[in-house]
C-alpha positions in Angstrom: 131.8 99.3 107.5 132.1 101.4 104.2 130.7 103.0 101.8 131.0 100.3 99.4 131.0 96.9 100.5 131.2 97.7 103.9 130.6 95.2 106.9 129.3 95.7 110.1 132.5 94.9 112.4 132.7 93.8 116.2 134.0 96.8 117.9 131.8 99.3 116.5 128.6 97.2 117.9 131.1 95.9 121.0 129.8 92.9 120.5 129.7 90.0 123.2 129.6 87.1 121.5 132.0 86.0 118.8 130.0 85.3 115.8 131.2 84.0 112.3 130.0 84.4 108.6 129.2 87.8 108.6 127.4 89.2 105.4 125.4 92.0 106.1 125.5 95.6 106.0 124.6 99.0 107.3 123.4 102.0 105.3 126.4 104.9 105.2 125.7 107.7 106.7 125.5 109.4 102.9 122.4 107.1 102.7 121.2 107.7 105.6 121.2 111.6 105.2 120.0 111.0 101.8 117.0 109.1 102.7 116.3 111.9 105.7 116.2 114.5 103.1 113.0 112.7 101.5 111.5 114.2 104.8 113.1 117.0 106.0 110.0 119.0 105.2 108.1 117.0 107.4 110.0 118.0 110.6 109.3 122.0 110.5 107.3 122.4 113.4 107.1 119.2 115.4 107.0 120.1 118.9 109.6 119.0 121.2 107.0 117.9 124.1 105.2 115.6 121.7 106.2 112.1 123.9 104.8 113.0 127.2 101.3 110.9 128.9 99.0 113.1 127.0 99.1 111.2 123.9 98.9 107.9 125.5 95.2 109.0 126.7 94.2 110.4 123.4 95.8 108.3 120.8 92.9 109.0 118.1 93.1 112.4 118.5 97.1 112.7 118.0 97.2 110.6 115.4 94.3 112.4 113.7 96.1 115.2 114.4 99.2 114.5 112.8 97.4 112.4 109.9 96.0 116.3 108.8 99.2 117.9 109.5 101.1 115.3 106.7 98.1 115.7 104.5 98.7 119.3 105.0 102.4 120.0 104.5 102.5 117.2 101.7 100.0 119.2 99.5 102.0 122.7 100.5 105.3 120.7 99.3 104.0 119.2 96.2 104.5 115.3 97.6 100.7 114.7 98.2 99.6 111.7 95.8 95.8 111.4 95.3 94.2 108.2 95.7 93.0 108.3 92.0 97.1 107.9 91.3 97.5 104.4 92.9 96.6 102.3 89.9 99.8 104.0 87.8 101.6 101.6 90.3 100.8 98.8 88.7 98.6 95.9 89.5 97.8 95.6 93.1 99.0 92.4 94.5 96.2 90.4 96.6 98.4 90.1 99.5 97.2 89.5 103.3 97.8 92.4 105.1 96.4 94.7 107.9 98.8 97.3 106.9 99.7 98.3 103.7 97.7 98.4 99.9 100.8 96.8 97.3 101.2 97.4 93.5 103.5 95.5 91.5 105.3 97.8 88.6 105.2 96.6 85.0 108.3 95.7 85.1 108.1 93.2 88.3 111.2 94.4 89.8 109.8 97.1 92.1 106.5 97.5 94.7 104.9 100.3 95.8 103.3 100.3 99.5 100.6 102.7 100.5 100.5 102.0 104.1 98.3 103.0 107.2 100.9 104.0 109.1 98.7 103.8 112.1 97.9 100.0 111.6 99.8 98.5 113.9 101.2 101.2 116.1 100.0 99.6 119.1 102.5 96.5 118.3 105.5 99.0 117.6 104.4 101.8 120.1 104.6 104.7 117.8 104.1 108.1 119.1 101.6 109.6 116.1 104.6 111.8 115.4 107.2 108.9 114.6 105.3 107.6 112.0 107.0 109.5 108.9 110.6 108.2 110.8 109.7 104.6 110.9 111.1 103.8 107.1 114.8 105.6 108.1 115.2 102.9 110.8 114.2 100.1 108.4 116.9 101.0 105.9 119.5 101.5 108.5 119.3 98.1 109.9 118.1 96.4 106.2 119.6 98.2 103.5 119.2 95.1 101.3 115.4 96.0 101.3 115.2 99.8 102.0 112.2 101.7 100.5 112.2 105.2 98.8 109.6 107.7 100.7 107.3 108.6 97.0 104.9 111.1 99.2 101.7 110.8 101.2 98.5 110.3 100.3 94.8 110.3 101.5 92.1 107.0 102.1 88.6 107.6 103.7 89.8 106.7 107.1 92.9 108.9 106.9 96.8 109.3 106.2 98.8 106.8 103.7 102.5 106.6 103.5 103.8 105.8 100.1 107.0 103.7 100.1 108.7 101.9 97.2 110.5 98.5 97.7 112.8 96.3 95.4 110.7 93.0 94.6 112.1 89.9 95.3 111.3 87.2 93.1 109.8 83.6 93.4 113.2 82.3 93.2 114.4 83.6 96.3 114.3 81.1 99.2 113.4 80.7 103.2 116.0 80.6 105.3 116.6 78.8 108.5 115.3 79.9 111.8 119.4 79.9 112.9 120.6 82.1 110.0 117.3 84.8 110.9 118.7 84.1 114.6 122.8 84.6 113.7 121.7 87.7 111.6 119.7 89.8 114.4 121.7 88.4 117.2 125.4 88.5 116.1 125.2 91.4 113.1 122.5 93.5 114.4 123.6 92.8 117.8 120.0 92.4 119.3 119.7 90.2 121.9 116.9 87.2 121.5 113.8 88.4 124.0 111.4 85.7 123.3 110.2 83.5 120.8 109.1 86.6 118.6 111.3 89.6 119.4 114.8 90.4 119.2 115.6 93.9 121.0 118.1 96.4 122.7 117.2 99.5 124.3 116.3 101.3 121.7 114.1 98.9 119.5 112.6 95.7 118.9 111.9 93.5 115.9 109.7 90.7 115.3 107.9 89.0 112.2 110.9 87.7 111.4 109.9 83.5 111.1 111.2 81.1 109.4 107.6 80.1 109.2 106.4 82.9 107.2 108.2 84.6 104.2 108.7 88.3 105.8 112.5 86.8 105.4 114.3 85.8 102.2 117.7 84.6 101.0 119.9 84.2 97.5 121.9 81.7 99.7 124.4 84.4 100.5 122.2 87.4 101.9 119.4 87.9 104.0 116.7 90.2 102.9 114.2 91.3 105.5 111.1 92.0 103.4 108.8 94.2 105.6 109.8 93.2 109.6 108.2 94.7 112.4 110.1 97.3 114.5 108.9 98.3 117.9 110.3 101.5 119.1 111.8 101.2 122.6 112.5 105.2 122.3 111.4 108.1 120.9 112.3 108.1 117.2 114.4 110.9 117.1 116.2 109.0 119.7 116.5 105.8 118.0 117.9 107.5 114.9 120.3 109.5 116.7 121.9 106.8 117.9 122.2 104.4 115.2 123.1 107.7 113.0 126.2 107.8 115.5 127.3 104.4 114.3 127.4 104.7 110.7 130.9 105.7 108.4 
């Protein structure tokens, strides 16, 4: 696996099963530290006793909690975007979704996502205090697709996360349930829970159908648009050890 066209090879995943075609690939660790630099600000302060039972009976409260504490350390830093901003995007996209508002640039090559990172957090089991991590682990596993951290911003019920994505276009196609399978299983080595999640110890990831279109290919690549991951660990945790693994 390196820096430039690197592949993700057996021994460093210790793979069980022997699997063929490979064609994906990790973020470097140069990425990866890159990307965590977008953030670093973020982390001054977090305390290390923030995954014990107390959140799990006051999940409003910590996430409020930590919704005002990103407001508040984005303004300090000068990465607070004010909801008055979002139309420079672009034109919002009428897309379904529970979880994020989406402008298309004027260029159509590149989306922005204001999300609620809270949204689904019951699906991926994010402490309120993972939520600014959740992106890193995205463009570890799915560099193809990785979003840029622009800032945070504000809506009436709370905290937004502003990501940027590459925009795939129409003429990008689905691919088979097998190559979605062959990907997470073999490159990602993930193992197949159920019909909907593929997961290790440290996360899970579903959304990933060949019935919808959260999955795309150019014939040669797979490009996982905006998958859900499920955090089987602490954050932290999860980052540490896919951090270990990268060149």
């Amino acid at each position: 696996m390196w820096r430039n066209g690197r592949k993700i090879i057996n021994c460093l995943f210790k793979r069980r099963t022997k699997c063929n075609d490979v064609r994906s690939k990790l973020e470097s660790r140069d990425e990866a530290n890159s990307d965590r630099s977008d953030i670093r600000v973020f982390e001054v302060g977090v305390s290390s006793q923030r995954y014990g039972d107390y959140e799990h009976g006051t999940r409003n409260s910590a996430q409020q909690a930590e919704g005002e504490r990103l407001i508040a350390i984005a303004k300090e830093a000068g990465l607070f975007i004010d909801k008055q901003q979002w139309e420079s995007f672009g034109d919002r996209k009428r897309l379904p979704s529970g979880e994020s508002i989406v402008y298309l640039d004027n260029t159509g090559t590149r989306i922005t996502k204001i999300r609620n990172p809270f949204a689904k957090s019951a699906i991926k089991q994010l402490h309120a205090q993972d939520v600014i991590y959740e992106h890193l682990v995205h463009n570890i596993f799915f560099p193809s697709t990785k979003y840029k951290f622009e800032g945070i911003s504000q809506d009436i019920d709370g905290v937004r996360i502003v990501l940027s994505q590459n925009y795939l276009s129409k003429s990008f196609l689905v691919p088979s349930q097998k190559e979605i399978d062959h990907y997470l299983v073999c490159e990602l080595n993930l193992v197949r829970e159920n019909n909907y999640f593929y997961g290790n110890d440290y996360v899970s990831i579903t959304d990933v159908s060949a019935q919808g279109d959260n999955v795309l290919s150019n014939g040669k690549q797979l490009f996982f648009i905006d998958p859900i991951i499920k955090f089987n660990r602490p954050a932290i945790e999860v980052l540490d050890y896919y951090y270990s693994l990268l060149i």
